[in-house]
N, C-alpha and C positions, 0 to 999 in steps of 0.2 A: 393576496398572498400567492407567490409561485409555489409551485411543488417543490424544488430546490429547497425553499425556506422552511419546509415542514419537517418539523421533529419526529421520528419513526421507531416505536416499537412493537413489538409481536408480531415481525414481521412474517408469514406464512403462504405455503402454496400448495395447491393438489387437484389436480387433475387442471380443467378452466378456470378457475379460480385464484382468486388473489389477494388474502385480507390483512391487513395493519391495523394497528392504533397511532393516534398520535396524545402524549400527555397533554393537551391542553383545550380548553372549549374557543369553539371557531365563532367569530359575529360572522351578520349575516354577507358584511361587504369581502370577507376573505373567502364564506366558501364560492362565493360569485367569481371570486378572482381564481379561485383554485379549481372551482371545474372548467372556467376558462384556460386555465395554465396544462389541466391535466389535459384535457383536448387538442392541446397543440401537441404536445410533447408523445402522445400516442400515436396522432398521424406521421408525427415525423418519425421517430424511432421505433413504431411496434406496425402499426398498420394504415398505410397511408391511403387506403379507401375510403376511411372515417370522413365523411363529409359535413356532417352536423351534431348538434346538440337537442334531444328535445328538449322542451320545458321542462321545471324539474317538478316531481310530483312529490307534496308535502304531508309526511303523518303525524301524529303525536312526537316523536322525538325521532322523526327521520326524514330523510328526504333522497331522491333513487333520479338519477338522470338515464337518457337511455344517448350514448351513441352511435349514430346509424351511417352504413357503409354505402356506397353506390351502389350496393345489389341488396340494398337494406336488411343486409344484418344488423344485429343490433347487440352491443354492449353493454351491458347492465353495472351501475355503478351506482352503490349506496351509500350514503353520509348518515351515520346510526351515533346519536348523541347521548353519554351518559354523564355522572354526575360530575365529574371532575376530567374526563376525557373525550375524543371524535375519533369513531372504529369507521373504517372504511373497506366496501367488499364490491371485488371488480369482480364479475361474471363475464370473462373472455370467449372469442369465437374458437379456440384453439389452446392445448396444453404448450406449445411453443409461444402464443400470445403467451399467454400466463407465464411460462420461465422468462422472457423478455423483461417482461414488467416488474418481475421479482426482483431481473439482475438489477436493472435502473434502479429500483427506488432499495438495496441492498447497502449500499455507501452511507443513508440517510439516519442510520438505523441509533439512537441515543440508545448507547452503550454503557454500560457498570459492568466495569471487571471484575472476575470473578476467581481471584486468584488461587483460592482453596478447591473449587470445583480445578482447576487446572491440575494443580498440585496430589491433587487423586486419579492423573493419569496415569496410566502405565507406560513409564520410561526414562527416558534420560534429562540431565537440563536443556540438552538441545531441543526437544520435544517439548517440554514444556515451554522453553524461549517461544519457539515457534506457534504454537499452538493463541495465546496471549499475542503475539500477533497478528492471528487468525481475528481471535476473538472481538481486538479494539478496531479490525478494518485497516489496518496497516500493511498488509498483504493484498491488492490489489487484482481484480482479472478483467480481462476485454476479450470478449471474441471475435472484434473486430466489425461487429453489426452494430449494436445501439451506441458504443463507441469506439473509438480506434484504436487502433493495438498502440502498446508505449515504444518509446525511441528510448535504446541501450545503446550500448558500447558509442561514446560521445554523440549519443543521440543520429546514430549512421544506420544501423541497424533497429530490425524491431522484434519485439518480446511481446506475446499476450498475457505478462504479469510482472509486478511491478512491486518492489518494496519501498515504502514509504514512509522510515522509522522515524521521519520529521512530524508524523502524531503521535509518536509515545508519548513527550513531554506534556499531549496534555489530560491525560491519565498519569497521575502521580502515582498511583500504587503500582504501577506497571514499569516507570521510569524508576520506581527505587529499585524495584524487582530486578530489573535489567541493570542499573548499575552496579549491585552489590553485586550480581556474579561477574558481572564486568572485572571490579576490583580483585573478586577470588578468585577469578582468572588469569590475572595480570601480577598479582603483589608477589609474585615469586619468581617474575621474569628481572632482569639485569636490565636497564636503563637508564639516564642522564633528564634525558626530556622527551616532552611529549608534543607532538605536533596532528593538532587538526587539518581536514582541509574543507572548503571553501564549498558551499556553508551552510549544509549540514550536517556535519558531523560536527562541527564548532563548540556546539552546549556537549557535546556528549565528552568530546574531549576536555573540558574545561572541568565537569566536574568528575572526570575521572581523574586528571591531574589535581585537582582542590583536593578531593579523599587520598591519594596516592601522595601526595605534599611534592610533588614534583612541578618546574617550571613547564609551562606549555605557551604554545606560538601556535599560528596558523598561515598554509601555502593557499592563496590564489591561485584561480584559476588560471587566469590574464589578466592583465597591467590595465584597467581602465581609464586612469590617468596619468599624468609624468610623477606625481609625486610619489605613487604607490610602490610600495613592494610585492616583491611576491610574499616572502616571507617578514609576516607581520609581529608584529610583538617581542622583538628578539634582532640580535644585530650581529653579523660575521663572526665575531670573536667569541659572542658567548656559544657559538655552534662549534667552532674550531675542536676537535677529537672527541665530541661529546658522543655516547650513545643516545639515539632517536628511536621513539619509538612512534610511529604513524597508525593515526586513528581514522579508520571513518565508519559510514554508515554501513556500507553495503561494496560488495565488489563483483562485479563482470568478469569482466577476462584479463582487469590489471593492468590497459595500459595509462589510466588517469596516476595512478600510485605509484607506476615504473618513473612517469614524469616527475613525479615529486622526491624520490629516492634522488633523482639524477640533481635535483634542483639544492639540495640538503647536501651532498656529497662536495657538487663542485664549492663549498664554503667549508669545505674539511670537517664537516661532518660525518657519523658512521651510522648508517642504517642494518639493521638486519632482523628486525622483527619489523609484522602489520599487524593491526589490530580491526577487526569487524564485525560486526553486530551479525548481520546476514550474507554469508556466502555463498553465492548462487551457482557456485559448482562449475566453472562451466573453463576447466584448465587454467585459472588465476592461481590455484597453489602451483602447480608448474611453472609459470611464465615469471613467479616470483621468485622461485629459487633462484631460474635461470640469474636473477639479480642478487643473490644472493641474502634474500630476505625469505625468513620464515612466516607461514601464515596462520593466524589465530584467529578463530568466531567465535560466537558464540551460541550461532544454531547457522543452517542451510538448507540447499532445497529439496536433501533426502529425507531430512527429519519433518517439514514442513509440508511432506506430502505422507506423511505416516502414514498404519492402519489405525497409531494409537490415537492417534487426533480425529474424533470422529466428524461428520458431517453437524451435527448441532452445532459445530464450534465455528469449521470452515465457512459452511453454509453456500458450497460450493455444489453446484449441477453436475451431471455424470458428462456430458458435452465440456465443462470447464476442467475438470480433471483429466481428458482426456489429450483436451489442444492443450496444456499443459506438460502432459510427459512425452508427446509429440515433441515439442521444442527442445524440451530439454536432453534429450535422445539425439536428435542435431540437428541445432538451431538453422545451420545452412541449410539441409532438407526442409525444414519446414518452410523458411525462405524461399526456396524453389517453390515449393505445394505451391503457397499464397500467391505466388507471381510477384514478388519484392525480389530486387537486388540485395547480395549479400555480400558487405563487406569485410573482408580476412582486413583482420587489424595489425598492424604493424609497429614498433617504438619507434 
């Protein structure tokens, strides 16, 4: 068994220390495989002195390896088995070791949302949206150590966080959640049809047009093949005067959605609203007007960096909040800091 493959709950950390659960009891060929796996994966992203494994020493319902460094430090790593699950506690050389390993195995974390705990925040729906995105791991961070920062704005530029609303769907309680305000956000605006784009915002647009009883189509990115369209599901005519109303996930700075306005328009269509889950603030309601289209979320990255979202939810390091409002404060300074080229986007 890889580490990747391991299910992860309770997951915690304080001071050196580092300990999980996983719901499930290990045979003996997976933990062989998994402290081999966890041994690579520590030298390469935590601390790459680790040169061996000892033998693992075995008690009644445990078993504790030790990892030893060139200057023979040693890492303390226990496998403690109970009745129905396998708790595991790293004893690190360092509180930075320790938040390293936290942030790695952080993604891992088998999830049940918890939407009434949300729902007894203090705030608005934006906050709560956000928050439940917090919660399921669909808000994503890098600090650009254990792994690399995300590619934004057509993947030119880079961001140390990353929305990811292509795993709401698979948390149902969270995808209704998000689509009903979706629709109570929506059912009072004026439009024709509804257009996703390319491809993920696809399901979201689809069943927001299913509950809205409105027609929907969706814009590619690019033309993969000669037969393809851009604009799928739908043909010249029935776009001719129609109001459009454009779905997607999440928005940057707007020039992906500028394209698709321009692409809906030259077929005498009329755009002037957008629709988005996650607004990342970052001059997209500007650059949209300039097109004459109004912008709509339904949460962003003020609400998403709340006081009212506490840390149990995020489960975000004071290092990760911080290279966070760093960026967003400007994103081209931080570009500089990092020594990355930064690209001014253009239509």
């Amino acid at each position: 068994m890889k580490l990747e493959q391991l299910p992860i709950s309770d997951l915690a950390v304080h001071n050196k220390i580092v300990r999980f659960g996983a719901p499930i009891i290990l045979e003996s060929f997976e933990i062989n495989e998994l402290v081999k796996s966890v041994f690579e994966i520590y030298r390469q992203h935590i601390n790459p002195s680790v040169k061996k494994i000892s033998a693992g020493q075995k008690e009644a319902n445990a078993q504790s390896y030790l990892f030893i460094t060139a200057t023979s430090s040693i890492i303390r790593y226990h496998i403690i088995f109970d009745l129905s699950e396998t708790n595991f506690s790293f004893e690190t050389l360092s509180s930075i070791e320790a938040l390293k390993l936290y942030r790695l195995l952080r993604e891992q974390r088998q999830v049940i949302p918890d939407i009434k705990t949300i729902q007894s925040l203090k705030g608005n729906l934006s906050i709560l949206i956000a928050a439940l995105l917090w919660q399921i791991g669909a808000i994503k961070v890098s600090l650009g150590d254990i792994k690399p920062y995300f590619k934004v704005d057509e993947r030119k530029n880079y961001s140390p966080i990353y929305i990811d609303i292509k795993l709401v769907p698979a948390f149902p309680t969270v995808f209704d959640f998000i689509m009903a305000s979706s629709v109570l956000l929506l059912k009072n605006l004026t439009f024709d049809l509804i257009c996703g784009i390319e491809a993920g915002s696809i399901s979201l647009a689809t069943l927001i047009a299913q509950k809205l009883s409105k027609p929907m189509f969706f814009v590619r990115r690019e033309k993969r093949y000669p037969e393809a369209k851009l604009l799928e599901g739908i043909n010249s005519a029935q776009i001719l005067h129609k109001n459009v109303l454009v779905v997607d996930d999440t928005i940057v700075a707007g020039w992906t959605k500028a394209k698709v306005f321009e692409e809906i328009r030259a077929l005498g269509g009329k755009v002037d609203k957008c629709f988005v889950v996650f607004d990342r603030q970052q001059n997209s309601a500007e650059l949209l007007k300039k097109y004459g289209v109004t912008l709509y979320s339904l949460t962003n990255f003020k609400d998403a960096i709340s006081p009212a979202i506490p840390k149990s939810i995020t489960l975000l390091t004071d290092a990760e909040y911080q290279e966070i409002r760093e960026y967003f404060q400007s994103p081209k300074k931080w570009h500089m800091k990092k020594g990355f080229r930064y690209f001014e986007m253009s239509s």
